[in-house]
N, C-alpha and C positions, 0 to 999 in steps of 0.2 A: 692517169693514176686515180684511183678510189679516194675516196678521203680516210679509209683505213692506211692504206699504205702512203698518203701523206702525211700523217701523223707519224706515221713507223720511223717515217725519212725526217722529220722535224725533229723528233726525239733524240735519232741518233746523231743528227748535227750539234746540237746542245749537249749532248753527250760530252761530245770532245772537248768543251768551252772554249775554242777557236770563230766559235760562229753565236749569232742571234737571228732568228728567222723574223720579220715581222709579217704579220697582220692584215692584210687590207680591214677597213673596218666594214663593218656589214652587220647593220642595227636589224636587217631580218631575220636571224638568228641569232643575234644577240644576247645568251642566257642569262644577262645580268638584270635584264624587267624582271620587279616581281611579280606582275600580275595578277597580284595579290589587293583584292579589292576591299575598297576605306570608304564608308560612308562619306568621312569632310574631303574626301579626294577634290583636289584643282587643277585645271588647266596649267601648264608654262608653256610659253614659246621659245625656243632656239632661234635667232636669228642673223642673217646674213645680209650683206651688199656689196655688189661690187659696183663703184662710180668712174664718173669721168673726169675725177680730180679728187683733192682734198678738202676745197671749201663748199661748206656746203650753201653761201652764198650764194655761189656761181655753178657750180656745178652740181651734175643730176646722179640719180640714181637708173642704171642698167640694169638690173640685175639683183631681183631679192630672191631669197631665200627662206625656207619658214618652214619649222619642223615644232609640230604640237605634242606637250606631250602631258601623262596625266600623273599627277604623284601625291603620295600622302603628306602634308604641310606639318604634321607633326612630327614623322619619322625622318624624314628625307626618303626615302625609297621611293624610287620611277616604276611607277604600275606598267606603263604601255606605250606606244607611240598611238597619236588619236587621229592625227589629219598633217598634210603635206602643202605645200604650196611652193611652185618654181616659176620664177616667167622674168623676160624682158620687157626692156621701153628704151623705145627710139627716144633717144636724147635731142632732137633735132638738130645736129651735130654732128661733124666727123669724129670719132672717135681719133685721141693722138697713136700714134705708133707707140711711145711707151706703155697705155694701158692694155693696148693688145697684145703688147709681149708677155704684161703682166698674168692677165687674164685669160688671154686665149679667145676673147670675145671680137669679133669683127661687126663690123658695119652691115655685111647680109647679114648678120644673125641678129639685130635689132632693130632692123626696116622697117618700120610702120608696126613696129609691135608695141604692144598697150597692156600694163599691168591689171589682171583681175581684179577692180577696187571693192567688188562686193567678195569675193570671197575672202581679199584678205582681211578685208572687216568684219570681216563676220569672223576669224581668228581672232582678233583683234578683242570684239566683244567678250567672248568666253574666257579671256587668260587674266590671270591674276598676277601675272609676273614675267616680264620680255627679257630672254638673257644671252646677252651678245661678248663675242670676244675682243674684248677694245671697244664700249657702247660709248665712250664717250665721241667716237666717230659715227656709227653707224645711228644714234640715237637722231643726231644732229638731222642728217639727210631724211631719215623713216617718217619723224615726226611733221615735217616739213611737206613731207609728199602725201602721208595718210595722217592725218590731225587728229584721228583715234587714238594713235599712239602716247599724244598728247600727257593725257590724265593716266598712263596707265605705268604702274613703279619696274622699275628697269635694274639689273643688276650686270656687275662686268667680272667675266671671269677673268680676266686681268687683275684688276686694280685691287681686288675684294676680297684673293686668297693671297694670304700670306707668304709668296714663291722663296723668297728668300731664306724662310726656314725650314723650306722644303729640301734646301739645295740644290736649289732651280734657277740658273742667272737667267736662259733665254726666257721671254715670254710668247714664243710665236704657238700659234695653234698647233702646230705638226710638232713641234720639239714635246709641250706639256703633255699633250696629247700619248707620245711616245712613255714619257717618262710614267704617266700616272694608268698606263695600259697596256702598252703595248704593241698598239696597233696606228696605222697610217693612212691618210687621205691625198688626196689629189688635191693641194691649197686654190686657192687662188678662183675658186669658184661658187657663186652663191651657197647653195643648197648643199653642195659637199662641205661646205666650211661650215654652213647650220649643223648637220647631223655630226662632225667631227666635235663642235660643241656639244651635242647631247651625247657623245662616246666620250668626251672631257668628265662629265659631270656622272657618268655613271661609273668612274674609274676611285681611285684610292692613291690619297697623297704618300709619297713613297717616305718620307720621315715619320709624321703622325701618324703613318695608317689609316688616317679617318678618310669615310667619304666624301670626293670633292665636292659633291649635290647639297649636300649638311655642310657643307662649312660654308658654301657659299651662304646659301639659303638662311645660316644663321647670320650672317651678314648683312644682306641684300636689303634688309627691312631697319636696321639703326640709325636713328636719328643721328646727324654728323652737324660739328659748326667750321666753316671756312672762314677763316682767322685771314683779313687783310692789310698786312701791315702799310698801310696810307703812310705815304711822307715819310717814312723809313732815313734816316741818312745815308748816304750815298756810301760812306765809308764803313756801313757795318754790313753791305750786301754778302760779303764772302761767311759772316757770325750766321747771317740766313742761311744762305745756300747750304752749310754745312750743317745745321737743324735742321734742314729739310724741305723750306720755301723753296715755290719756285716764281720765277719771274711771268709776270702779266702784261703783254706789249699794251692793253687796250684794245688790240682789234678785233674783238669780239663785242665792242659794246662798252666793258667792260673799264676801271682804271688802270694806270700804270701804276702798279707793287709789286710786291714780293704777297705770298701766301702760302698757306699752308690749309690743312684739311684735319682736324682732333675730332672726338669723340664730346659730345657736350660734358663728360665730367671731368675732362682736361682741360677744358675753356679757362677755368680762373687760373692754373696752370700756367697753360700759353701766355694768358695778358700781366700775370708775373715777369715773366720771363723778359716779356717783353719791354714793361715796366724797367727792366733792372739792365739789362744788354744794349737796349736796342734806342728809347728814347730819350732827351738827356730830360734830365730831373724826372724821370719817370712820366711825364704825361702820355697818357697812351690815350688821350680825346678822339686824336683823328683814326684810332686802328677801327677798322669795318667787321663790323662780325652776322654773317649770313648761316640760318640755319637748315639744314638740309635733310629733305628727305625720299623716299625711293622715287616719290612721283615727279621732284625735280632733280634729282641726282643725272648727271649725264648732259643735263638736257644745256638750251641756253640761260635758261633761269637759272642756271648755279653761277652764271658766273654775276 
C-alpha cells in the first residue's frame, strides 16, 4: 500500500469508532520539530539504559542510549534532533535469564563490547539538561560509569509531570507515551526508550493541553527541600505515609525515616505540620532538611 491509501484505510477504521490505529513512532519524519531556529537554542539529552540489575552498587550498565536534541529554553519548542549515540558493554558477567527476557539482550550481543567514552562525552559536554524516564534509576548507574554526568542537572519525566491530573495512573513509557501522542515503541531497549522519551516530550498532556517539553522543562530547574522526618514515632508512621512520606531503609547511605520532597516555600509548612502531628511537644530539632537542586536532584547526593 502507498501511504495515500494507508491513510485512506486509517481513516476509515476511526471512522467506525470500533478501532484505534496506532503509530509506530518515527522521529524521522516527525512534523512536530520546529526547526525553527533561536539564537539561546541548548542542547538536551534523551537518555536511556538497560542494566544487569537494580543496584547500581553492584551492577552495570549494558546498554545506553542517547538521543540529542536542540530546543528553545524560553519557549519549550524542540528545534531538531542533533546527534545519536547506541552501544553496549560487556558487563564481565553472565547476563541472568530474567534480564534477557526483559531486554532481549544476550551475552553474544555484548562480548567484549566497550561503550564509546569519548563520544558520549563529548554529548555530555554540550547538553544543558539530561532527561530520562525514571532518572532517579538511570541517573544512579550513568553517573557512576561516565562522571561527566556528574555536574550536569537531570530532569524525570516521571516524577516531574503531574500524571495524576492528567488522568494518567500508569507511568510506564509506552502507556504516557500512547496517552500524550499516540504513538508506540518497542520498550525495553536503550535507544528506543531514549527516542520514545523525546516522542514523550514532543507530545501534549491530554487534560491541560500543554506541552509535556514546557511543563516539564518548567520544572526540571526548581529548587526542591527533602523534609527528613528523623526519629519520627513509630505510631504516627500510617499520619506519614498518608501525607505523603515515604519510608528510607538506609541503604543507600542514607538514615532510617520517613520523608518527603516540598517546594522551599512549603518548608515552614511541612515543619508546622510536623511540629503539630508528628513530634510530641512539637520539637522538630532532630527533623533533617536537605536542599535540592537540578544538579543533585536524582543522583546519590539527594539522598
Amino acid at each position: 500500500m502507498n501511504p495515500l491509501e494507508i491513510e485512506i484505510a486509517i481513516s476509515a477504521l476511526h471512522s467506525t469508532g470500533d478501532y484505534v490505529v496506532l503509530r509506530r513512532l518515527n522521529l524521522e519524519t516527525d512534523p512536530r520539530f520546529t526547526r525553527r531556529t533561536s539564537p539561546n537554542a541548548k542542547i538536551a539529552l534523551c537518555l536511556d539504559t538497560e542494566t544487569t540489575g537494580l543496584n547500581p552498587s553492584a551492577d552495570k550498565v549494558i546498554e545506553l542510549g542517547i538521543v540529542a536534541f536542540e530546543y528553545n529554553p524560553d519557549t519549550g519548542e524542540i528545534i531538531r534532533i542533533t546527534d545519536r549515540y547506541s552501544g553496549f558493554e560487556d558487563p564481565g558477567m553472565p547476563l541472568s535469564k530474567e534480564i534477557t527476557e526483559i531486554t532481549g539482550i544476550t551475552d553474544e550481543m555484548v562480548a567484549n563490547q566497550e561503550f564509546a567514552d569519548e563520544q558520549v562525552n563529548i554529548l555530555a559536554s554540550k547538553a544543558s539538561l539530561v532527561i530520562a524516564h525514571n532518572a532517579g534509576f538511570d541517573r544512579r548507574f550513568v553517573e557512576k560509569r561516565f562522571p561527566a554526568f556528574i555536574k550536569l542537572p537531570w530532569a524525570c519525566s516521571v516524577s516531574q509531570i503531574n500524571w495524576d491530573a492528567e488522568r494518567i495512573k500508569s507511568r510506564s513509557l509506552e502507556f504516557v507515551l500512547l496517552k500524550c501522542g499516540g504513538h508506540c515503541i518497542n520498550a525495553h531497549r536503550a535507544l528506543e526508550d531514549a527516542e520514545g522519551v523525546l516522542g514523550l516530550l514532543l507530545g501534549t498532556l491530554p487534560v491541560s493541553n500543554a506541552p509535556v517539553f514546557k511543563t516539564l522543562l518548567d520544572k526540571a530547574f526548581e529548587s526542591t527541600s527533602r523534609i527528613i522526618a528523623v526519629g519520627s514515632p513509630f505510631e504516627t508512621k500510617d499520619i506519614l505515609k498518608e501525607r505523603g512520606y515515604r519510608w528510607s531503609d538506609g541503604s543507600r547511605g542514607g538514615v532510617k525515616a520517613w520523608w518527603t520532597v516540598v517546594s522551599e516555600e512549603d518548608e515552614q509548612k511541612e515543619l508546622k505540620f510536623l511540629a503539630k502531628e508528628i513530634y510530641p511537644g512539637g520539637n522538630t530539632k532532630h527533623v533533617v532538611i536537605k536542599r535540592i537542586d537540578a544538579v543533585s536532584r536524582f543522583s546519590v547526593r539527594e539522598e
